[in-house]
C-alpha positions as CSV (number, residue, x, y, z in Angstrom):
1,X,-2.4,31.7,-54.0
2,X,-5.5,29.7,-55.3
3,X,-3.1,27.9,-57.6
4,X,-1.1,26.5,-54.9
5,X,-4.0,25.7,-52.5
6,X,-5.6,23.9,-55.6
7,X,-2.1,21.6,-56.1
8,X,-2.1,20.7,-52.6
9,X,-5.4,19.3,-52.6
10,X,-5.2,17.3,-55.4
11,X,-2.0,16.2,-53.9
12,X,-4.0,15.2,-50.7
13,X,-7.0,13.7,-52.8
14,X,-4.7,11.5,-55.0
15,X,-2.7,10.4,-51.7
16,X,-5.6,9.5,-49.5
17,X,-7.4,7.6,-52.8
18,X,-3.9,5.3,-52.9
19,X,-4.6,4.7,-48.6
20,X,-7.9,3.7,-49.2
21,X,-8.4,2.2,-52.2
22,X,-6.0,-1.1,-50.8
23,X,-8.9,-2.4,-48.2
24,X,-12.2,-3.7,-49.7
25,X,-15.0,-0.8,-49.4
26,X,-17.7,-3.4,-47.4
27,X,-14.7,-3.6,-44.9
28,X,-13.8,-0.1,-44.8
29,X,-17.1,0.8,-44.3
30,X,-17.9,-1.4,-41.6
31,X,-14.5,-2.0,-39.0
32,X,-16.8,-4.0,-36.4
33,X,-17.6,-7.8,-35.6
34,X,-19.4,-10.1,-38.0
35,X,-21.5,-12.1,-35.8
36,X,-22.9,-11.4,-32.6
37,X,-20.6,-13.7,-30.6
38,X,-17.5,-11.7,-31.8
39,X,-19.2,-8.5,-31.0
40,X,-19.3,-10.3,-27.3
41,X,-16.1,-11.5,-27.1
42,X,-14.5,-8.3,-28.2
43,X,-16.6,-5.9,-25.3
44,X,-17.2,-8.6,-22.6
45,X,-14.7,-8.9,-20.1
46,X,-13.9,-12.8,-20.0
47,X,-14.8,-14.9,-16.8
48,X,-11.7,-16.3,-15.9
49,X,-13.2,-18.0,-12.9
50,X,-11.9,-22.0,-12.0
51,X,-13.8,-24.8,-12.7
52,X,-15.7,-26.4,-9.8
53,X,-14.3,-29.9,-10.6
54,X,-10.9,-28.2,-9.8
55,X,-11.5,-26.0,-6.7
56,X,-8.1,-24.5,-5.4
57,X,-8.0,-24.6,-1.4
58,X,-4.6,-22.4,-1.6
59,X,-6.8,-19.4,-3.3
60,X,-10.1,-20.1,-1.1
61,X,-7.6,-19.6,2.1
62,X,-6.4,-16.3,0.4
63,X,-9.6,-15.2,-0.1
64,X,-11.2,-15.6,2.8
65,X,-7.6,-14.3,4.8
66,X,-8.6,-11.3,2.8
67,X,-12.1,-10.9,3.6
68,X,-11.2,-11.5,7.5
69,X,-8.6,-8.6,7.4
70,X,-11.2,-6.3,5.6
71,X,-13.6,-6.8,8.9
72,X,-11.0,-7.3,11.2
73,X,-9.4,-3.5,10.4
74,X,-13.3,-2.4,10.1
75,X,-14.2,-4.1,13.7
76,X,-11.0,-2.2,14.9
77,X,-12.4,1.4,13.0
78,X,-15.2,1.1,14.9
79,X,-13.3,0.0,18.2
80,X,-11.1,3.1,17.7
81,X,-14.7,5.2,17.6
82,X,-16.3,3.9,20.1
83,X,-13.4,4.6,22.3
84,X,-13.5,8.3,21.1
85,X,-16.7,8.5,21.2
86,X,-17.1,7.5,25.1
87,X,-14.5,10.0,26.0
88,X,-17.6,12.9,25.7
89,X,-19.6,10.4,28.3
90,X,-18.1,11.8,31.7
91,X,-21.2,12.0,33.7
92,X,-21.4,9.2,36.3
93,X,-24.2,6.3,35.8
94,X,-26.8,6.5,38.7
95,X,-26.9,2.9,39.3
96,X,-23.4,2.2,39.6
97,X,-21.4,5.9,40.6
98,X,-19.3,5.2,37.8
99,X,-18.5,7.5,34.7
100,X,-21.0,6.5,31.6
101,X,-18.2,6.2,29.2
102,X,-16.5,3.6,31.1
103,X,-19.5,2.0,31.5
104,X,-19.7,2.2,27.4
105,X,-16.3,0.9,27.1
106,X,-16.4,-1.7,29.4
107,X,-20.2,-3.2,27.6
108,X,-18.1,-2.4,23.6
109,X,-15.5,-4.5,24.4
110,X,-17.7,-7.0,26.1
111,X,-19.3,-7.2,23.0
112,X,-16.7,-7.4,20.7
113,X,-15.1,-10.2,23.3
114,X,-18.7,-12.0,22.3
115,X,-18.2,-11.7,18.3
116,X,-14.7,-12.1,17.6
117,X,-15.3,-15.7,16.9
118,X,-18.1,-15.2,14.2
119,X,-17.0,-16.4,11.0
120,X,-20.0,-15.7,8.9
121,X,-19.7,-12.6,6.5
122,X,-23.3,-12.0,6.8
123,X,-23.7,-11.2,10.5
124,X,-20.4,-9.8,10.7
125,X,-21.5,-7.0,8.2
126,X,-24.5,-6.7,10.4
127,X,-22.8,-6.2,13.4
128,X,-20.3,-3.8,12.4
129,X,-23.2,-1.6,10.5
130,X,-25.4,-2.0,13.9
131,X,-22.4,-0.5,16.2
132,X,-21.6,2.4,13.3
133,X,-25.2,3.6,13.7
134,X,-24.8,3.1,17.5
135,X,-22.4,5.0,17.8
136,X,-23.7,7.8,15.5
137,X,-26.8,7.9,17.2
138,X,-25.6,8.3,20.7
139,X,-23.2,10.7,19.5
140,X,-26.4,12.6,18.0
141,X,-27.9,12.6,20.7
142,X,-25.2,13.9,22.5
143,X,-24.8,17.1,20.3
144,X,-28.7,17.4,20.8
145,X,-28.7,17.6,24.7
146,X,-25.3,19.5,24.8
147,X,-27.1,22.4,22.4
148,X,-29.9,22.1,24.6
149,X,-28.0,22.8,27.5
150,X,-25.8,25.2,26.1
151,X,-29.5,27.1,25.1
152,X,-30.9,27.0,28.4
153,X,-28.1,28.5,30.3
154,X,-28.2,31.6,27.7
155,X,-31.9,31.4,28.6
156,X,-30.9,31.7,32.0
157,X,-28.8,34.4,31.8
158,X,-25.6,32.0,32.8
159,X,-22.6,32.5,30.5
């Protein structure tokens, strides 16, 4: 048994000495870059950005079509909550006798009437975060006073 397992690694040793000994040992040793700016080349994604001399008004259009369908579906997201949202709001408003989330629908989509002209990224982005956290917060709130309630009445002795 050692005899054979002695043949077969001779075997192996010769074989893998014939592989190896065709390559130079400074490049077998070392399968990397030789200077610096090959070692970036070969890891760094490439830039493939245009040149300002040549702007391209086709891609600019795309990009910004893009952009303006990314906050358009987020403006309607948060259209889509706010109109969820209001449906909990059926207490009527003291002022006015009618129910708060109609009141809350009608001042959304008189504000969303008031930025759907905005073109600038920025304050879009602003706006759409504001009215997310408005609508969490109210919705917070809700929960808060509806536990509330919900605690008094057991206080009480209500069911």
């Amino acid at each position: 048994m050692a005899m054979k397992a002695a043949k077969w690694r001779t075997i192996s040793v010769s074989t893998l000495t014939k592989t190896r000994s065709t390559a130079p040992l400074t490049r077998r040793l070392h399968e990397g870059p030789d200077t610096v700016d090959e070692l970036l080349d070969r890891h760094l994604v490439k830039d493939n950005k245009k040149k300002i001399s040549d702007p391209d008004p086709d891609s600019d259009d795309l990009s910004l079509r893009r952009r303006l369908t990314s906050t358009r579906r987020e403006a309607l997201s948060l259209y889509r909550d706010i109109l969820r949202a209001t449906r909990f709001f059926t207490w009527p408003d003291p002022r006015s006798g009618l129910p708060w989330g109609d009141v809350l629908r009608a001042n959304a989509r008189r504000e969303f009437d008031e930025a759907r002209h905005e073109r600038d990224p920025e304050i879009i982005t602003r706006l759409l975060i504001g009215g997310r956290d408005a609508v969490q917060n109210a919705l917070d709130k809700l929960v808060e006073k509806h536990r509330r309630m919900v605690e008094q009445e057991r206080r009480d002795g209500r069911p």
